[in-house]
Phi, psi and omega in degrees: 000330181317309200285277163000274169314318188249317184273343189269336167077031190274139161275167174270090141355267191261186149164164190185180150232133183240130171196147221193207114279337173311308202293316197296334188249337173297301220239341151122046189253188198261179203290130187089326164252151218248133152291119142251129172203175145231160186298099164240150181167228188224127179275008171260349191240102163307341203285166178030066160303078220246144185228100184272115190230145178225096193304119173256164179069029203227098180236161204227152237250149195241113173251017163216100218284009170281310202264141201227137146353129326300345194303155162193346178187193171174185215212147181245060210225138176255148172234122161273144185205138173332293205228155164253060169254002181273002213252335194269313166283344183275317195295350164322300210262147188268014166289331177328301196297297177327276189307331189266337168272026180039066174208000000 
């Protein structure tokens, strides 16, 4: 969410945790555990959203032998934009840099 948020300059919108038997039965989780996740974008734009989801109570199973704990994915995404320079000015300072590599 870091990278999103400080460097991209995206806001958080929504967020929550949902747990349940519903949640438990949508997304296949096991009894007791919960989704947290959040929004992140512009609360004037719906388009181009990112939804940072996180299972909590949840333990899994490794189906792929590359991925090793926390790495488990990642996302591939274009932003069209006028200009880059605030993107640019943030990226500048190293908490910025810092804060977007979780550190």
């Amino acid at each position: 969410e870091a990278f999103y948020v400080n460097l991209l300059g995206l806001d958080r919108v929504a967020s929550g945790l949902l747990t349940g038997s519903d949640i438990e039965q949508a997304v296949g989780l096991p009894k007791g555990a919960g989704l947290d996740y959040r929004v992140l974008g512009r609360a004037e734009d719906p388009m181009g959203r990112v939804q940072v989801l996180e299972y909590q109570g949840a333990r899994g199973k490794g189906l792929y032998h590359r991925a090793k704990p926390p790495a488990l994915g990642h996302l591939h995404a274009t932003w069209h934009v006028r200009t880059v320079a605030p993107l640019a000015a943030r990226s500048t300072g190293s908490s910025a840099l810092s804060a977007a590599r979780g550190g």
